[in-house]
C-alpha positions as CSV (number, residue, x, y, z in Angstrom):
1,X,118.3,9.2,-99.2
2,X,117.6,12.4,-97.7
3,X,115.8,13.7,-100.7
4,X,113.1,10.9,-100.6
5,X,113.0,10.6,-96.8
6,X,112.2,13.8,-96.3
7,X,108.8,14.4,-98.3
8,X,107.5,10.6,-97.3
9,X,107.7,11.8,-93.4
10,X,106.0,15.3,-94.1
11,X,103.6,13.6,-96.0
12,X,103.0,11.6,-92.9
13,X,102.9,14.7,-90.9
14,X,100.2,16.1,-93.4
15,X,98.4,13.0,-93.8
16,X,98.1,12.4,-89.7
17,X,96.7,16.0,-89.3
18,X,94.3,16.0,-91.9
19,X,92.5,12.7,-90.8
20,X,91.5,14.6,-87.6
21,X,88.8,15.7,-90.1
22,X,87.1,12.9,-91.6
23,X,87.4,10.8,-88.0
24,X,84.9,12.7,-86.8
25,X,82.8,10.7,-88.1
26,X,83.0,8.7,-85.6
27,X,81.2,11.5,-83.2
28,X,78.0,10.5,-84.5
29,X,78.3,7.2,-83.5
30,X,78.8,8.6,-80.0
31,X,75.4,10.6,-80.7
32,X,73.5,8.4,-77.9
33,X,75.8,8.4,-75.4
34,X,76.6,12.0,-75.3
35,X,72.8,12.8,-75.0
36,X,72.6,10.1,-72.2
37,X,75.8,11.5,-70.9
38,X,74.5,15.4,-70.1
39,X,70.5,14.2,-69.9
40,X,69.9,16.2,-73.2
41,X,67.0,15.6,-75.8
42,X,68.2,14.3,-79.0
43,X,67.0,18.0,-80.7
44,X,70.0,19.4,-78.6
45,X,72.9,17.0,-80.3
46,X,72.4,19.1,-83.4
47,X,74.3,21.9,-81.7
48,X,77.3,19.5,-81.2
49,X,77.3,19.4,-84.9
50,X,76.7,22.7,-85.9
51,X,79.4,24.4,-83.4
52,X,81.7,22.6,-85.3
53,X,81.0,22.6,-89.0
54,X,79.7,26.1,-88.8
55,X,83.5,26.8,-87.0
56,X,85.6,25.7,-89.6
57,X,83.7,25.9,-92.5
58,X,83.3,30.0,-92.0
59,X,86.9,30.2,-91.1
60,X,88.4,27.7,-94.0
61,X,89.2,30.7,-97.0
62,X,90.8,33.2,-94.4
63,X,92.9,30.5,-92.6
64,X,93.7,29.9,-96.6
65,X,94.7,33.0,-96.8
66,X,96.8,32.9,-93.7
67,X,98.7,29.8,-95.0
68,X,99.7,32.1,-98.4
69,X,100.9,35.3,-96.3
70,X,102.9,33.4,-93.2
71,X,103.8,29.7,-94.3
72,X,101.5,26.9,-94.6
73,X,103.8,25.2,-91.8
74,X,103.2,28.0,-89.7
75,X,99.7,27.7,-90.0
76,X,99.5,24.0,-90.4
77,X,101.4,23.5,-86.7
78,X,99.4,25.8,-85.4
79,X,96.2,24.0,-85.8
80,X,97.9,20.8,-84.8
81,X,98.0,22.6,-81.5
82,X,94.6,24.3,-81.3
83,X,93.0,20.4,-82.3
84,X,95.0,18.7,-79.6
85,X,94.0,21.2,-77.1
86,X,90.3,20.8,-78.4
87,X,90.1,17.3,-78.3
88,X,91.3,17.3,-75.0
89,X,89.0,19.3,-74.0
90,X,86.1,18.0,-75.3
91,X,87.0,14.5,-73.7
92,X,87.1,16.3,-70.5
93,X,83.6,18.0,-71.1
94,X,81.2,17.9,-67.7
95,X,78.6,19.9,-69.6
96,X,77.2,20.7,-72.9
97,X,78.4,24.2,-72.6
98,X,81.7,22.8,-72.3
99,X,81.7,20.6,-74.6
100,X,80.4,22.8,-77.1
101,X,83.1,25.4,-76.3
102,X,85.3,22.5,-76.6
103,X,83.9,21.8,-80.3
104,X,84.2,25.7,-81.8
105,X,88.0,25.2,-80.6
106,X,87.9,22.4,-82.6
107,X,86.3,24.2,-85.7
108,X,89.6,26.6,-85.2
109,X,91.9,24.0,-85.3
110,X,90.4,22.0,-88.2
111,X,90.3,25.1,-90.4
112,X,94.3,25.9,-89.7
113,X,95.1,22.5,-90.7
114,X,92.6,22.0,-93.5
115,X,93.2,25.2,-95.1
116,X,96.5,24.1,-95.6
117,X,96.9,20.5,-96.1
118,X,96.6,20.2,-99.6
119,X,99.1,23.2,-100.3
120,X,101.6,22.1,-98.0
121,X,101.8,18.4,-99.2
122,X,101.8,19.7,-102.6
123,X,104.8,21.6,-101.8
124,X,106.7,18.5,-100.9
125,X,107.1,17.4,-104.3
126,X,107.5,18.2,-107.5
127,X,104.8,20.2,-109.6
128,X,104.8,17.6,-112.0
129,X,104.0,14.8,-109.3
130,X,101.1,17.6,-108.0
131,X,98.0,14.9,-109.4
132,X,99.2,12.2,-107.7
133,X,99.9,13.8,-104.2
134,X,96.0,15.1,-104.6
135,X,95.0,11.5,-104.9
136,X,96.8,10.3,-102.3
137,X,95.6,13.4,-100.2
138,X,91.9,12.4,-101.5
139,X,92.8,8.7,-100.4
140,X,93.8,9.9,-96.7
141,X,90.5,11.7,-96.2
142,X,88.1,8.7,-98.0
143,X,89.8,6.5,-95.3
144,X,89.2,8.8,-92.6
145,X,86.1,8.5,-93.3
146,X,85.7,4.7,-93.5
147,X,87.3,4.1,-90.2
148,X,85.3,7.0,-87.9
149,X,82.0,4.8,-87.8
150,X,83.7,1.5,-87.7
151,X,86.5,2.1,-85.4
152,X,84.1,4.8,-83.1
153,X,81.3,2.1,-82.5
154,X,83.7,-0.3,-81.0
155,X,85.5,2.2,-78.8
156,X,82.3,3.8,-77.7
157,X,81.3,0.4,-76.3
158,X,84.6,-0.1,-74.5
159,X,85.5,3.7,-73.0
160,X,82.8,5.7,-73.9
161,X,81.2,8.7,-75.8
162,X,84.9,11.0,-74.7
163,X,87.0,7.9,-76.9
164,X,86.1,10.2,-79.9
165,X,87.9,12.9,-79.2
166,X,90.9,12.1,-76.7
167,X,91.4,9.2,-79.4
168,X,93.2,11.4,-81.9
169,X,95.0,13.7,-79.8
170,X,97.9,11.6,-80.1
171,X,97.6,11.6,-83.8
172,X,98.1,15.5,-83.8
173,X,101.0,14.8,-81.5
174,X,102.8,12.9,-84.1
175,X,102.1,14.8,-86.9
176,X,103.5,17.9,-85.1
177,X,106.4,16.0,-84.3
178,X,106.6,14.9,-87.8
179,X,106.2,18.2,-88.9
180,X,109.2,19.5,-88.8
181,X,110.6,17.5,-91.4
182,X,108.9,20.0,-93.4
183,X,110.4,22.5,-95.1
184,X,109.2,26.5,-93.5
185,X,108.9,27.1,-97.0
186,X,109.7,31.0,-98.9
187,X,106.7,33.0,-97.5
188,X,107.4,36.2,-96.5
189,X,106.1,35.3,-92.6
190,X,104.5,38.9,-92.5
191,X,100.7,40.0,-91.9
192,X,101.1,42.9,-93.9
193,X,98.5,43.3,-96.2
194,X,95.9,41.2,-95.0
195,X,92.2,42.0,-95.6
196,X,91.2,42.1,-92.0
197,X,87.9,43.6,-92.8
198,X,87.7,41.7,-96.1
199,X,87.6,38.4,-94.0
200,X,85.4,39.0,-91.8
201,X,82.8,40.1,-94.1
202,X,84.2,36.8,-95.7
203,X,83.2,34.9,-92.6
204,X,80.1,36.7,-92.0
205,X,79.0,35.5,-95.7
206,X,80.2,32.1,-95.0
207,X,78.2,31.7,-91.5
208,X,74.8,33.1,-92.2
209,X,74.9,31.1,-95.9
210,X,75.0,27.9,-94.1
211,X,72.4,29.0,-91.6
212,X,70.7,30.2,-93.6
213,X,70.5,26.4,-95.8
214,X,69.8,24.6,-92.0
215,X,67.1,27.4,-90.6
216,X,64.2,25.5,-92.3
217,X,64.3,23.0,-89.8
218,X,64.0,25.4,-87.0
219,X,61.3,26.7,-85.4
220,X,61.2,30.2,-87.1
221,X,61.3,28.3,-90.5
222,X,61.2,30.5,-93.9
223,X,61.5,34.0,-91.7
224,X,64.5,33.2,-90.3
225,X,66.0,31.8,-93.8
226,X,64.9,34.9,-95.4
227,X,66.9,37.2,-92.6
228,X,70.0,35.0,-93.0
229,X,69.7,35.1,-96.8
230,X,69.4,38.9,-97.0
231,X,72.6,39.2,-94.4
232,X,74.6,36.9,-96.5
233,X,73.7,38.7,-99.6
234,X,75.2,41.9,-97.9
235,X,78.2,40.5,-96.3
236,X,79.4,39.0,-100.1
237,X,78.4,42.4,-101.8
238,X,80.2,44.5,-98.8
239,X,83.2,41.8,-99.5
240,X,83.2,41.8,-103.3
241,X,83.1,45.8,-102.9
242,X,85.7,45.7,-100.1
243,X,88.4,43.1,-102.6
244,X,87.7,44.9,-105.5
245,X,89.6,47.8,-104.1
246,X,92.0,46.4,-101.9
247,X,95.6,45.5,-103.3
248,X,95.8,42.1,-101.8
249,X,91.9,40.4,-101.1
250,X,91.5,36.9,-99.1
251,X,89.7,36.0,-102.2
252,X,90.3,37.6,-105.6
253,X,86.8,38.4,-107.1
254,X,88.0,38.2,-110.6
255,X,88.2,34.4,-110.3
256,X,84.4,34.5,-110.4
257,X,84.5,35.7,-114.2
258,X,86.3,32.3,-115.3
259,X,83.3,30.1,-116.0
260,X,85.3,27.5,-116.2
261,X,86.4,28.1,-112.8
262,X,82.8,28.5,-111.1
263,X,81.3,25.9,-113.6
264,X,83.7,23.1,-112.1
265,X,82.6,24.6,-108.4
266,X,79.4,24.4,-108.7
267,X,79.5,21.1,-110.5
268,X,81.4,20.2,-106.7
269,X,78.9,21.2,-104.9
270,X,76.3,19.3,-106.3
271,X,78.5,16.0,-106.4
272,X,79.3,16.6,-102.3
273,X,75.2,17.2,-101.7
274,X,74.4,13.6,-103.8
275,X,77.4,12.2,-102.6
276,X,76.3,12.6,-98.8
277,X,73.3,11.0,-99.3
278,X,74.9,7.8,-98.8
279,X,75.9,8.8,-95.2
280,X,72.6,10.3,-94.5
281,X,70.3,7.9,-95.5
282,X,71.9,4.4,-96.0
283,X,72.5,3.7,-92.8
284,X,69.1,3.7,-92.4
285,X,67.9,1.6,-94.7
286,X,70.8,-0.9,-93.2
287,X,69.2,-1.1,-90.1
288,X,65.1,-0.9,-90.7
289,X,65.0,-2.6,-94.4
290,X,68.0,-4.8,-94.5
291,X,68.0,-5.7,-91.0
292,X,72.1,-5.5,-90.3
293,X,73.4,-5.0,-87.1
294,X,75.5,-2.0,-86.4
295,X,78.6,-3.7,-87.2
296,X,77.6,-5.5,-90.1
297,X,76.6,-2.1,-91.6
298,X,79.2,-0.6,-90.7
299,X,81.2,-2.6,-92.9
300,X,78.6,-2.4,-96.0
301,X,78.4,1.4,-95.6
302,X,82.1,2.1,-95.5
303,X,82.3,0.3,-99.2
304,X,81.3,4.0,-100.6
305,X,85.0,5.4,-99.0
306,X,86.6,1.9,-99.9
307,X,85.4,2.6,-103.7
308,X,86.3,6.8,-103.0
309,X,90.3,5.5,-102.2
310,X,90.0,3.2,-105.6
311,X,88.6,6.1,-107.3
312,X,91.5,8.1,-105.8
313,X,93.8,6.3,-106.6
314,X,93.1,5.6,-110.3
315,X,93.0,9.7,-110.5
316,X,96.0,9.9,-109.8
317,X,97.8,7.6,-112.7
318,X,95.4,8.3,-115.5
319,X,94.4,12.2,-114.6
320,X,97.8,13.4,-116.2
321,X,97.1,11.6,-119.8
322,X,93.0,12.0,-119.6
323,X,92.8,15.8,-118.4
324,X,90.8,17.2,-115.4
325,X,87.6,17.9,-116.8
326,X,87.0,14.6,-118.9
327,X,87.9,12.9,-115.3
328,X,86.0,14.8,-113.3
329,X,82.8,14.0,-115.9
330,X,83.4,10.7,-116.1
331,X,83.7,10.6,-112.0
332,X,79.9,12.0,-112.0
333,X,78.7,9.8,-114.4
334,X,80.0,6.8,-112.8
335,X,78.8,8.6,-109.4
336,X,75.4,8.6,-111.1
337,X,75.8,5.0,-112.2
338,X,76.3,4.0,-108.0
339,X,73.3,6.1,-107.4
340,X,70.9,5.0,-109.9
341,X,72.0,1.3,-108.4
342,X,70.9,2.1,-105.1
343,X,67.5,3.5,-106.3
344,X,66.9,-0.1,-107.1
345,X,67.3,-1.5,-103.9
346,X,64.5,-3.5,-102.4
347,X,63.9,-5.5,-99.3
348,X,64.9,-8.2,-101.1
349,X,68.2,-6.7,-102.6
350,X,71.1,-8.8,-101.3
351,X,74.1,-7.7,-99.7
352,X,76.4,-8.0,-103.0
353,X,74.6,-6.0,-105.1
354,X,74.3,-3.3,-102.4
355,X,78.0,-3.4,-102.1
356,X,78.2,-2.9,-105.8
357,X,75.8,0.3,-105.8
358,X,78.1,1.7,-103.1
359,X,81.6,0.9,-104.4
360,X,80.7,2.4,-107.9
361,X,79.5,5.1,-106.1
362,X,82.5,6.3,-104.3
363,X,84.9,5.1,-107.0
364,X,83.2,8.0,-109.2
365,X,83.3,10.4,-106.1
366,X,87.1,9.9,-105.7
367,X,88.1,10.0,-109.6
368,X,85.9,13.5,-109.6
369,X,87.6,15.0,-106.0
370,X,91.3,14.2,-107.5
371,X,90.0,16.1,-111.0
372,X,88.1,19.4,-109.2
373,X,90.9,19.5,-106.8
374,X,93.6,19.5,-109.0
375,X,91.7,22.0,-111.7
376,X,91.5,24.6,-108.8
377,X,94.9,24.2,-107.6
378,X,96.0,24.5,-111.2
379,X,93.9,27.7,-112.0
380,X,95.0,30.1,-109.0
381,X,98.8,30.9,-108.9
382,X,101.6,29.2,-106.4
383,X,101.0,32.0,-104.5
384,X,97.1,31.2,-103.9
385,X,97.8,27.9,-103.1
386,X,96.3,28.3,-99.6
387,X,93.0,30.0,-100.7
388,X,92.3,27.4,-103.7
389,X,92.8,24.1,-100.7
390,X,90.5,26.1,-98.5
391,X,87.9,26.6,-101.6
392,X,87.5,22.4,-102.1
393,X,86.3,22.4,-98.7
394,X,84.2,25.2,-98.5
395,X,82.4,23.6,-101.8
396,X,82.1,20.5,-99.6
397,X,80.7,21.9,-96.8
398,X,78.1,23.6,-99.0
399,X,76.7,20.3,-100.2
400,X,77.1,18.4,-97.2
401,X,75.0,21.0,-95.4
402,X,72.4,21.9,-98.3
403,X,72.3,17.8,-98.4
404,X,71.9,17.5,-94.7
405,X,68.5,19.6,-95.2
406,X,67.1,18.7,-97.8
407,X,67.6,15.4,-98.6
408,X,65.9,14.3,-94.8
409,X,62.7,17.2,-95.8
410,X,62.6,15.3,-99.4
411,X,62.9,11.5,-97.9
412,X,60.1,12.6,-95.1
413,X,57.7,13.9,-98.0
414,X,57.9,10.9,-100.2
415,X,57.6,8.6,-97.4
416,X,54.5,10.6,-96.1
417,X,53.1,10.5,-99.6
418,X,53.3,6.5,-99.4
419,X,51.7,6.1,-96.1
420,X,48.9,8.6,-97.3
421,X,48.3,5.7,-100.6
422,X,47.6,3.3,-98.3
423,X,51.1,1.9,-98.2
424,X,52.5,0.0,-94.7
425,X,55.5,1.8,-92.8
426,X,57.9,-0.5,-94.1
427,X,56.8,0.0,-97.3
428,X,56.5,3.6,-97.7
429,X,60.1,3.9,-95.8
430,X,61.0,2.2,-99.1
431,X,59.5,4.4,-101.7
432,X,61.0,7.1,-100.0
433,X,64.2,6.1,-99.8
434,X,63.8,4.5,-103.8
435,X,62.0,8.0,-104.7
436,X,64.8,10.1,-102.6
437,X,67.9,8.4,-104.5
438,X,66.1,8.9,-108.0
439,X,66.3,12.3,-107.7
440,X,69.5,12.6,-106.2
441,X,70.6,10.6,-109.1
442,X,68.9,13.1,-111.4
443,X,70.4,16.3,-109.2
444,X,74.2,14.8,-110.1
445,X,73.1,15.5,-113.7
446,X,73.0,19.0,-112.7
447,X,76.2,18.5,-111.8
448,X,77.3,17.0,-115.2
449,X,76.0,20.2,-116.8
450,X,77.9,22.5,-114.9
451,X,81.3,20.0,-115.8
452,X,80.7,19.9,-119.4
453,X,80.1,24.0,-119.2
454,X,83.2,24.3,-117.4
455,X,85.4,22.0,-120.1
456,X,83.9,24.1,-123.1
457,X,84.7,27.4,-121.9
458,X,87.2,29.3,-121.9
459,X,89.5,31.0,-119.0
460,X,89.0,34.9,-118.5
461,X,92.0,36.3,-117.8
């Protein structure tokens, strides 16, 4: 009894912890009240977002890392802690400053627990039930994600813009209690041999790269992108220098001469950056062309994570017999499919087929996720576990942001093009958005590429 007990309850504890992540989502719901809140323009929320992602997206690998030297229940408890004591915080916030300190906190805490969730509830089972964990880890997140808007517009109404934060500290409370059910694990427990120079050239990389992808919205534009670019460039160089002769890197570089390896990272990438575009411009079209009210699209736009747990969840039973890289093709091409369908979408198009578009979207997101996560996890050694979790989000992030940027400059240009033909604002909002999707369709086959490279090629030792 003991035996199956056990993993069900750290699974919980894993499970709890990691939907801290995708529920914040429901912050942006909370966007207009938290600019009402501190009298701020709505220019100024972006620095709500980016003390955040930039936080835990620069710290992911070396929190990784951390996980693989001390324990990942070590570090996993740890940011239980550091996210309840953020959330708190934030909830408390009397001032932007505040609340922004209150957000990099979070970052911290987001990054311990990420870093580590997928190698810890790996590490409750069996290696042989590893694939099916992943899909239920994938499913966990993809719900997350469904719930934030829906569930954060209805408790925004009743308690406020602070509901978004103080919401989940009890969740951290119970997975922390739940945590130790798990096992401490064998690590060593010791910070001897750490890279302490290593990561932060690591984080330094990681930080001005995403800057770097968001600074063409800002007022100094292409010069600033260029100074970031050049510091990144020298921060990975310094850190591929500074691993190749150190005994025990946060990251080994040799992983980077597998082209199977980067082929199926790059094909992530590319999958997170289209597969955004549903969150970043649907909810648009909801509202202007379809004419839903908030709650009604809502519930259309959180069919992408319903189809994203289906996809999940098939991953999982046919991954072992199919392989990782003929699922994680098939997920873009079905991703692609979704896409396409929403290309097609008029101010006539009908709430079914809309659904449709957006379920077949997110099924083929989820069957990829299970597939790319699992070929990671399976290419570095038990040992890495920590540092190959940590690398599926970093890949994420990397899309999300380069998605974030680009896919708002390219839906602005198209729709400016319209106007300039003569067409009415309604109408050119919907070339744009038509045009937009087309080519994000056609990016995901960059995507495919980079999959069927990584399945032909073989692993460099």
């Amino acid at each position: 009894m003991q035996k199956s007990v056990r993993p069900t309850l750290g699974m919980m504890a894993v499970g709890l912890g990691t939907l801290a992540a995708p529920l914040d989502s429901a912050v942006n719901i909370a966007f207009p009240s938290i600019t009402a809140a501190f009298g701020l323009v709505v220019e100024d929320i972006r620095f709500v977002i980016i003390a955040y992602v930039l936080t835990h997206s620069s710290l992911m690998l070396v929190c990784g890392k951390l996980g693989d030297l001390l324990g990942y229940r070590r570090i996993f408890v740890t940011g239980l802690c550091v996210s309840a004591v953020a959330f708190a915080a934030c909830s408390l916030a009397t001032s932007l400053e505040w609340l922004l300190a209150g957000r990099v906190l979070q970052g911290v805490g987001i990054a311990l627990t990420l870093s580590c969730g997928p190698a810890l509830a790996t590490s409750l089972y069996d290696e042989a039930e590893r694939t099916r964990v992943l899909s239920a880890y994938a499913a966990i997140a993809a719900v997350g994600s469904a719930l934030g808007p829906l569930v954060g517009g209805i408790l925004v109404e009743q308690f406020g813009w602070s509901v978004v934060f103080w919401a989940r500290v009890p969740f951290m409370l119970v997975a922390l209690l739940l945590s130790f059910t798990i096992p401490a694990g064998a690590r060593p427990g010791t910070m001897r041999g750490f890279d302490g120079l290593g990561a932060v050239l690591l984080v330094a990389w990681s930080s001005t790269s995403l800057l770097a992808i968001a600074a063409h919205s800002t007022p100094l534009g292409v010069g600033l992108q260029i100074g970031l670019a050049v510091a990144s460039f020298a921060a990975i160089w310094a850190f591929i220098v500074r691993a190749r002769a150190h005994p025990s890197p946060v990251v080994r570089p040799a992983l980077f001469r597998d082209s199977r390896f980067v082929g199926m990272n790059l094909a992530a990438i590319v999958v997170q950056f289209a597969a955004f575009s549903i969150m970043l411009l649907v909810p648009f079209w909801l509202a202007k062309t379809a004419g839903l009210t908030a709650g009604a699209g809502g519930l259309v736009l959180c069919l992408a994570a319903v189809g994203t747990v289906a996809g999940a969840w098939v991953a999982g039973r046919i991954a072992v017999r199919v392989g990782a890289g003929p699922l994680a093709v098939s997920g873009i091409l079905v991703s692609m499919l979704g896409l396409a369908g929403i290309s097609t979408w008029t101010a006539d198009t009908t709430v079914l087929p809309m659904a449709a578009a957006l379920i077949v979207q997110g099924l083929g997101l989820g069957l990829f996720q299970v597939a790319y996560t699992d070929l990671v996890i399976a290419t570095l050694p038990l040992e890495e576990r920590g540092v190959a979790g940590s690398l599926t989000m970093v890949t994420r992030t990397i899309g999300v942001v380069s998605a974030a940027t680009g896919l708002s400059a390219a839906h602005r240009t198209f729709e400016g093009v319209a106007l300039a033909a003569g067409q009415s604002a309604s109408e050119a909002f919907v070339t744009g958005f038509q045009t937009t999707f087309r080519g994000v369709a056609v990016a995901l086959g960059l995507g495919l590429i980079f999959a069927l490279i990584s399945m032909r090629s073989r692993q460099v030792p």
